[in-house]
C-alpha positions, 0 to 999 in steps of 0.5 A: 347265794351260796354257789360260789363259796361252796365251790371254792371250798371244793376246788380247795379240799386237796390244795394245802400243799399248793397254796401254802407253797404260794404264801408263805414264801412271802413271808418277811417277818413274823410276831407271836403273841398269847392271845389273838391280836389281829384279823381281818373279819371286823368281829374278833375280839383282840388283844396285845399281850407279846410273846416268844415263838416257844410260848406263844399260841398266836404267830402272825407272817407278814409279807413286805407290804407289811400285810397279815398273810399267814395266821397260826392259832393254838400253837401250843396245842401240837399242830397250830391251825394255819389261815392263808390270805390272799389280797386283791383290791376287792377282796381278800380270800382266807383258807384254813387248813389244820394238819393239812385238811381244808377246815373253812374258806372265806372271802371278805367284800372290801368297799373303801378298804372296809369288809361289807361282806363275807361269804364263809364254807366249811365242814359245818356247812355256808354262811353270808355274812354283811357288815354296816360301819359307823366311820372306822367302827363295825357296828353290826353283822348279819349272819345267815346260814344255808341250813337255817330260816331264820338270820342273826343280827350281832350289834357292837356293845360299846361296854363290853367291846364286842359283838354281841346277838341282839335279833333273829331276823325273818326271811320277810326282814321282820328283825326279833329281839333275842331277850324278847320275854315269852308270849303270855301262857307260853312256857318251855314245858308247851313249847317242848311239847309243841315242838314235839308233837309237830316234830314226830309227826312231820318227819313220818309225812316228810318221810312219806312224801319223799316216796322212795321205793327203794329200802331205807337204814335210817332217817336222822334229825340233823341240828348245827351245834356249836352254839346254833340252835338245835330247832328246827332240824332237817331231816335226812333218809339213808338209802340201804343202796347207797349204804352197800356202795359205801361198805363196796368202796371204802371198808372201815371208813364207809362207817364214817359215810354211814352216820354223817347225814352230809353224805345222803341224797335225801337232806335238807328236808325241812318241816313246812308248817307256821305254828312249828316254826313259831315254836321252834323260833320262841324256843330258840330265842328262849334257849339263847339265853342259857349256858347250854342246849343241853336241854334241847339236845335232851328233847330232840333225842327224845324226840328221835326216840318217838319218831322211831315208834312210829309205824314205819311199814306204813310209811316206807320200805325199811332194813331190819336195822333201821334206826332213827336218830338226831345228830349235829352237822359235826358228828360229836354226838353220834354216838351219845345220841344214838345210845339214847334213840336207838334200842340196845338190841338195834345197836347190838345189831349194827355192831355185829354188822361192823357198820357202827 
């Protein structure tokens, strides 16, 4: 489902230059505004406030058709956020680069000159996107993303003018209202440690079953960020070989390739079990409610922690700085988790290595 948009994603990673150099000499004419005023996708909010190309932080290029090609975002931020677009009369294909490096690609399915599909990748990993219309309005969108079970359905709210998520939808289309109270006797305190004990355990077995026979430097419990939920993580494992043929190849940014569980042979590893999941799903539901996951950041590098006490030499053949820790998709939290899974001495040890 996803094959394709990954591979455009791919075969643009060094094409900035390239496709650049195809749209923006189309380009006729530009508007500035303060804050977004146009998109494609039927779910940004929009507003109309003009402004000068010196103060705006919106800059929209249109070709002679009197289409949107070039959109610039956060102009006043130093280095603006470029979007590419290019039509055809099923489609339209987005590119997002900033300071020359490929952020995400789009494609958006028209029917009737309406989008009805988006297909998204990017360094945060793939999503599917379909869209319903009542007339000329968006009324709902579905999001699924590769690395989660569980759907997202975002309705239109007329009062406040924007999509707003209302369910999670199974993979068996059973859709789940989001504010849908707890069952009764169901807490966050039983369901954190639900989720903890079935956590720690299935990660050793994940581990376990994987039988690889050759030294491993860690095992991660990978989560999406930004806004996604944090439960259920996947479960990448570092090999050591494949450590050393980074450390070989690339010197100081191999440490980038070290902690980005991305890079590992071993991810995406998931957890199979119903009574986890239904945990993991009433406290994800549960923390939608909240302002931040910073309460489930807290538990899963507690939970990191735990899984590191386990009996590691039943279970695989390790480094002597082997280390267990949690992380999200991007790697903004590398650092602050791994001080709170990772003892001290271990991290002292890295360090002296020169991988950390």
């Amino acid at each position: 489902m996803y094959q394709a948009i990954e591979k455009r994603f791919k075969q643009e990673a060094n094409a900035y230059n390239a496709i650049r150099d195809l749209v923006t000499p189309k380009v006729v004419r530009w508007e500035y505004f303060l804050a977004p005023a146009w998109h494609w996708r039927p779910d940004w909010e929009l507003s109309h406030q003009p402004a000068t190309k010196k103060n705006a932080r919106y800059g929209y290029g249109y070709d002679r058709s009197n289409k949107v090609i070039v959109i610039l975002s956060h102009m006043n931020a130093g280095s603006s956020v470029k979007e590419f677009l290019r039509y055809s009369t099923d489609r339209i294909e987005s590119s997002e680069f900033f300071k020359g490096a490929l952020r995400e690609v789009e494609t958006g399915f028209l029917k009737n000159g309406q989008v009805v599909r988006i297909e998204q990748a990017g360094r945060n990993g793939s999503c599917i996107e379909t869209v319903e219309w009542d007339g000329d309005r968006a009324t709902r969108m579905q999001t699924q993303y590769s690395d989660e079970k569980f759907a997202r359905e975002f309705v239109y709210d007329e009062e406040s003018k924007s999509f707003e998520v209302k369910f999670r939808v199974k993979p068996d289309g059973t859709r789940v209202p989001i504010d849908q109270p707890l069952p009764k006797g169901v807490t966050m305190k039983s369901l954190a440690a639900q989720i903890r004990k079935h956590l720690v355990k299935g990660v050793g077995e994940v581990v376990a079953r994987s039988k690889i026979k050759e030294p491993i430097y860690c095992v991660v419990l990978v989560y999406s960020g930004e806004g996604n939920p944090v439960f259920p993580p996947t479960i990448a494992i570092g090999l050591e070989s494949q450590r050393q043929k980074w450390l070989k190849k690339n010197g100081e940014e191999a440490k980038e390739m070290i902690w980005n569980p991305e890079e590992f042979t071993h991810r995406g590893k998931e957890i199979d079990d119903e009574d986890y999941e239904q945990a993991c799903e009433w406290y994800s539901d549960a923390m939608e409610e909240r302002t931040s996951d910073a309460a489930a950041v807290k538990l899963i590098n507690e939970i990191a922690a735990d899984v590191g006490k386990l009996n590691w030499k039943r279970l695989a053949k390790m480094t002597d700085d082997f280390v267990v820790f949690a992380v999200d998709l991007e790697g903004a939290d590398l650092q602050k988790n791994m001080k709170k899974s990772v003892p001290a001495t271990v991290l002292k040890k890295l360090k002296a290595k020169g991988v950390f």
